[in-house]
C-alpha positions in Angstrom: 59.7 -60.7 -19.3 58.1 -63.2 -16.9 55.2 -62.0 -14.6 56.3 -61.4 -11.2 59.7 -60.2 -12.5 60.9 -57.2 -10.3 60.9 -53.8 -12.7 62.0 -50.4 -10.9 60.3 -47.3 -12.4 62.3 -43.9 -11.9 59.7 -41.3 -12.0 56.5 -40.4 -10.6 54.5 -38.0 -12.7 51.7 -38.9 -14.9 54.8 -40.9 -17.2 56.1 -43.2 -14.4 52.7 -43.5 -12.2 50.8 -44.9 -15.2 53.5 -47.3 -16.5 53.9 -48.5 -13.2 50.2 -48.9 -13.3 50.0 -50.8 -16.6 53.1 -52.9 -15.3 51.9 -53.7 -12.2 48.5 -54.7 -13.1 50.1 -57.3 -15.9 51.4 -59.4 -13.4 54.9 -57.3 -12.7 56.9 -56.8 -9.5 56.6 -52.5 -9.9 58.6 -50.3 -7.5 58.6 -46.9 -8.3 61.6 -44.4 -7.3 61.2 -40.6 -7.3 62.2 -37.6 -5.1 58.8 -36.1 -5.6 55.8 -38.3 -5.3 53.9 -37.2 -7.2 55.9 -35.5 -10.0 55.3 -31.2 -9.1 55.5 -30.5 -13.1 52.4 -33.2 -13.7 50.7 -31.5 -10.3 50.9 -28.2 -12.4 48.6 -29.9 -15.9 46.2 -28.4 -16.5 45.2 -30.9 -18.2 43.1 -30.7 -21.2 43.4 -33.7 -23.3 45.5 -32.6 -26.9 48.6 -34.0 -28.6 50.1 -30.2 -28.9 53.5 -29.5 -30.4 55.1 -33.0 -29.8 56.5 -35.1 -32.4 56.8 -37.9 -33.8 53.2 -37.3 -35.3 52.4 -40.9 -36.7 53.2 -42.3 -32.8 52.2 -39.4 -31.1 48.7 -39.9 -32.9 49.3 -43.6 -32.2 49.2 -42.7 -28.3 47.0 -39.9 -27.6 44.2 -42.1 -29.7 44.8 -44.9 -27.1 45.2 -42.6 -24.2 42.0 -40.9 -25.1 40.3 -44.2 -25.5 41.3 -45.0 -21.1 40.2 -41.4 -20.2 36.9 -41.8 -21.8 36.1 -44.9 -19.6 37.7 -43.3 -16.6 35.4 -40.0 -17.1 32.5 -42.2 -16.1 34.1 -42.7 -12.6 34.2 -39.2 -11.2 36.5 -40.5 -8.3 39.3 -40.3 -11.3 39.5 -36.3 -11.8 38.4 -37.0 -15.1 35.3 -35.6 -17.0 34.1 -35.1 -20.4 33.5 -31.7 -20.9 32.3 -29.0 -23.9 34.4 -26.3 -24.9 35.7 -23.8 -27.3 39.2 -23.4 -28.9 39.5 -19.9 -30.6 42.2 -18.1 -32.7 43.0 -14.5 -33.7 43.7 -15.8 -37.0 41.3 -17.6 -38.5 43.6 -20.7 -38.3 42.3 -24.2 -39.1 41.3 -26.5 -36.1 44.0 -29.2 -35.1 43.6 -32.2 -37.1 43.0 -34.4 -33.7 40.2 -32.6 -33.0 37.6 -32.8 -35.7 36.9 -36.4 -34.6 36.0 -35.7 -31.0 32.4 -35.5 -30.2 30.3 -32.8 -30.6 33.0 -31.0 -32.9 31.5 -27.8 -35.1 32.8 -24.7 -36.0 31.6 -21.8 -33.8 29.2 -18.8 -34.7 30.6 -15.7 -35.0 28.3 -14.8 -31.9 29.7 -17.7 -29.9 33.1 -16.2 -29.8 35.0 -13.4 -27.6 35.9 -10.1 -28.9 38.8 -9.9 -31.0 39.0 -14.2 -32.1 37.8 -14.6 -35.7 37.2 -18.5 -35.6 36.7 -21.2 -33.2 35.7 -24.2 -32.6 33.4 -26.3 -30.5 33.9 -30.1 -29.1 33.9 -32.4 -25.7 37.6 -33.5 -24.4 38.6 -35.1 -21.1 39.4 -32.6 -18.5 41.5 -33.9 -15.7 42.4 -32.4 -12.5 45.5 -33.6 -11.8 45.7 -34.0 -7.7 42.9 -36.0 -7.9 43.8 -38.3 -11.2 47.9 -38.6 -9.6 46.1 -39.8 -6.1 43.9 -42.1 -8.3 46.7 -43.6 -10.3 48.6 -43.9 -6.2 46.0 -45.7 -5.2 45.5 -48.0 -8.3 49.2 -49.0 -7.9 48.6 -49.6 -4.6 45.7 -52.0 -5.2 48.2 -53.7 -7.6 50.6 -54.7 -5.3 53.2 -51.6 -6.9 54.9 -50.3 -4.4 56.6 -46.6 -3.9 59.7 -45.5 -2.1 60.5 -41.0 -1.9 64.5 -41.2 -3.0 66.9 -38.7 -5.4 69.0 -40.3 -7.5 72.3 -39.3 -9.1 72.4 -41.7 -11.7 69.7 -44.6 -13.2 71.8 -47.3 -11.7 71.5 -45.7 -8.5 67.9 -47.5 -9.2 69.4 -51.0 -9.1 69.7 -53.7 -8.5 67.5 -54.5 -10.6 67.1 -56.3 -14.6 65.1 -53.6 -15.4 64.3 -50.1 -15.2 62.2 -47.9 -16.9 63.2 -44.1 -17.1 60.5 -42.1 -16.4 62.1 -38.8 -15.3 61.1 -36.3 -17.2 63.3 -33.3 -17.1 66.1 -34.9 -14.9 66.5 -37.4 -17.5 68.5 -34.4 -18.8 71.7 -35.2 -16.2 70.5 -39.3 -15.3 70.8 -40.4 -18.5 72.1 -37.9 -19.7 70.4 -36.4 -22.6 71.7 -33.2 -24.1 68.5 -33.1 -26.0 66.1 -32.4 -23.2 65.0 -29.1 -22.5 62.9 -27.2 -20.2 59.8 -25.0 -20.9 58.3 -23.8 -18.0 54.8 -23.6 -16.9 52.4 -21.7 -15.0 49.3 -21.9 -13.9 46.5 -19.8 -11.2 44.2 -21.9 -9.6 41.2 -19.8 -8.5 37.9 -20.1 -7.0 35.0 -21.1 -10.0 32.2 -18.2 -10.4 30.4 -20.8 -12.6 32.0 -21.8 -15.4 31.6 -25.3 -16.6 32.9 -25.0 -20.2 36.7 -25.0 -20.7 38.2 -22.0 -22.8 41.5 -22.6 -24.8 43.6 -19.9 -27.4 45.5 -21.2 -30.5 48.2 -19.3 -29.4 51.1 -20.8 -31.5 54.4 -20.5 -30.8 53.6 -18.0 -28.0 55.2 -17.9 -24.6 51.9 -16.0 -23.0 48.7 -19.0 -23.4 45.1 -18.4 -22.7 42.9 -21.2 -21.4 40.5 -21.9 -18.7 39.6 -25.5 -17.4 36.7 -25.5 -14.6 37.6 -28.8 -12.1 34.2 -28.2 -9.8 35.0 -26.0 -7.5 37.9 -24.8 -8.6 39.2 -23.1 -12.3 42.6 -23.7 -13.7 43.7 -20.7 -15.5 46.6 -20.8 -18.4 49.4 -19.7 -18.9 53.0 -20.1 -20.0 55.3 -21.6 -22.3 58.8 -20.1 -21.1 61.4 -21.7 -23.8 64.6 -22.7 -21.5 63.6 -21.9 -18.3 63.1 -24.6 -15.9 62.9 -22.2 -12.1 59.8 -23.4 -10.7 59.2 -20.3 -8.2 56.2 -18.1 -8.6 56.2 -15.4 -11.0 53.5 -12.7 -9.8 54.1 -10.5 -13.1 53.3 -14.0 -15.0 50.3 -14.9 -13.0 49.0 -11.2 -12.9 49.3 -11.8 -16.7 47.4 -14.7 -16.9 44.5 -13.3 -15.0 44.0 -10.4 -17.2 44.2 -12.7 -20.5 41.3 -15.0 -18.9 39.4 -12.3 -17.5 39.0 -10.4 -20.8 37.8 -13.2 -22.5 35.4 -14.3 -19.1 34.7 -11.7 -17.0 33.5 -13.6 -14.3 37.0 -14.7 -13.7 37.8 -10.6 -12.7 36.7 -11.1 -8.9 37.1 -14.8 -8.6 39.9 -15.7 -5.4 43.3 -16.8 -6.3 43.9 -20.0 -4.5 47.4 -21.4 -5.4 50.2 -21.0 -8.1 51.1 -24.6 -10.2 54.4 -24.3 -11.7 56.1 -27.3 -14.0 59.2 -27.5 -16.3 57.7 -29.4 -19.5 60.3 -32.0 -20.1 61.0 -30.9 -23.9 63.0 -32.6 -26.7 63.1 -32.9 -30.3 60.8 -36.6 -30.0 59.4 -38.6 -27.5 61.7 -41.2 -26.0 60.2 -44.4 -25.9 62.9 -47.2 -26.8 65.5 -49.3 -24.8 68.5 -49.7 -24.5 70.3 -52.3 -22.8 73.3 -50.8 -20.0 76.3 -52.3 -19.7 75.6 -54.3 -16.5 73.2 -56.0 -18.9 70.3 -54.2 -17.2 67.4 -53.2 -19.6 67.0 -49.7 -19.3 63.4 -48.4 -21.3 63.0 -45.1 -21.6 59.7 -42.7 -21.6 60.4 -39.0 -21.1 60.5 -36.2 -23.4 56.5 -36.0 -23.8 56.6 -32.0 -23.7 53.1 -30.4 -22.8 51.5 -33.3 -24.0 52.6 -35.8 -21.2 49.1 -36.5 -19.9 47.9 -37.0 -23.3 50.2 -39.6 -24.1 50.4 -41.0 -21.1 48.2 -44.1 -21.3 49.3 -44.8 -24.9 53.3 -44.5 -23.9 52.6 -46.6 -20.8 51.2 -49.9 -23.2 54.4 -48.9 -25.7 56.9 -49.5 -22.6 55.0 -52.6 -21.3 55.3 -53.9 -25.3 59.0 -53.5 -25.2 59.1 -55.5 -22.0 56.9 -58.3 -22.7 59.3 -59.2 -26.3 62.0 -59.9 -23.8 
């Protein structure tokens, strides 16, 4: 495609913001299309930099690597939401760490002395942390600056998007009925923001397979506490016996957390398949539709890397 061509982008969570970024600031005509601006599920992240329980592993390496690669640079504006920061991941079960994090800086297996009561192993390395309203209102502003602009409509359908010769589905769960896409699923997540008592090292559980998490992620001020991984279930209301949950898990392992104030519930649907979708297709109004949904938990993580796959697509036209 030519630079200045007109490219709609349906979507705008972390997915659809930063494609629209990357597109925009190549040279193309981005308008961006979403009910909710910005996306409540990426509102909810955490985020802790991690390609978790998403597949295809050779891509999904492929992405994280280059998304990890942007957020280090943007950790050195703190206007971003981003930061490097230390922290532990821990297991009951003496598991093995994730393969994606023995390369990160400051990576070593923990002493026995540096872990909580009742974890057997851990380990210790520095990951970007972002706090998510601040990162989405970065990425606003960055398409802004780019000459992307951003217009608060539902849909019923992509070509409801047109005219236009190309769009580029980042919908996330609704991809589910737009496209539609029998393969999407919902797992639902929730989050406690709270006041910090003084943490500045995040704290996350191998928890598996496990719809109860355990994590902690200090933004300043504030202290994202994690969480849940409800297979199926996409209602985005507050759950108080899941939240109540979630501050007794955190506050066992840091007890500081015990007295700190609860300032708001974040609740997402993680937009779940089998793989990623990145890939196009072409419609048969001859509008190039690419798609880039499906990204699971791991949507910030990918998010940079997905963004440059999407733009590659578009540029072989």
């Amino acid at each position: 495609m030519t630079a200045g061509e007109r490219v709609v982008v349906v979507g705008a969570g972390v997915a659809g913001l930063t494609t629209a970024v990357v597109l925009a600031e190549a040279g193309v005509s981005v308008h961006v299309i979403a009910e909710q601006v910005p996306g409540v599920t990426s509102l909810a992240a955490g985020a802790m930099w991690g390609p978790y329980l998403v597949e295809p592993k050779d891509k999904v390496d492929q992405w994280g690597q280059r998304s990890l690669e942007i957020f280090r640079k943007l950790a050195e504006d703190p206007s971003t939401g981003v930061r490097l920061t230390s922290g532990i991941e821990a297991s009951r079960t003496a598991e093995a760490p994730p393969d994606w994090s023995t390369a990160l800086p400051g990576f070593r297996p923990c002493e026995p002395a540096e872990l909580p009561a009742g974890f057997s192993a851990g380990y210790r390395f520095t990951v970007p942390l972002i706090d998510m309203p601040t990162y989405l209102d970065y990425l606003l502003r960055r398409l802004d600056a780019a000459g992307g602009t951003v217009e608060r409509r539902r849909l019923t359908s992509l070509a409801d998007a047109g005219p236009a010769p190309v769009i580029v589905n980042c919908t996330g769960l609704c991809a589910q009925e737009l496209v539609p896409d029998p393969d999407l699923r919902p797992i639902r997540g929730q989050h406690v923001v709270v006041t910090n008592p003084g943490l500045t090292e995040f704290f996350s559980e191998d928890t598996g397979l496990s719809p109860d998490l355990l994590c902690f992620y200090p933004h300043g001020d504030t202290v994202v506490l994690g969480g849940t991984a409800i297979d199926g279930q996409g209602d985005l209301a507050p759950d108080d016996k899941a939240a109540a949950g979630i501050l007794a898990r955190c506050a066992e392992v840091e007890p500081r957390l015990a007295q700190a104030r609860v300032l708001e519930h974040r609740i997402g649907a993680r937009p779940t398949r089998t793989t990623v979708r990145v890939e196009e297709e072409s419609g048969e109004d001859g509008t190039v539709v690419v798609h880039n949904y499906g990204h699971g938990g791991a949507g910030v993580t990918l998010s940079w890397g997905c963004a440059e796959e999407a733009r590659a697509l578009l540029s072989a036209k």
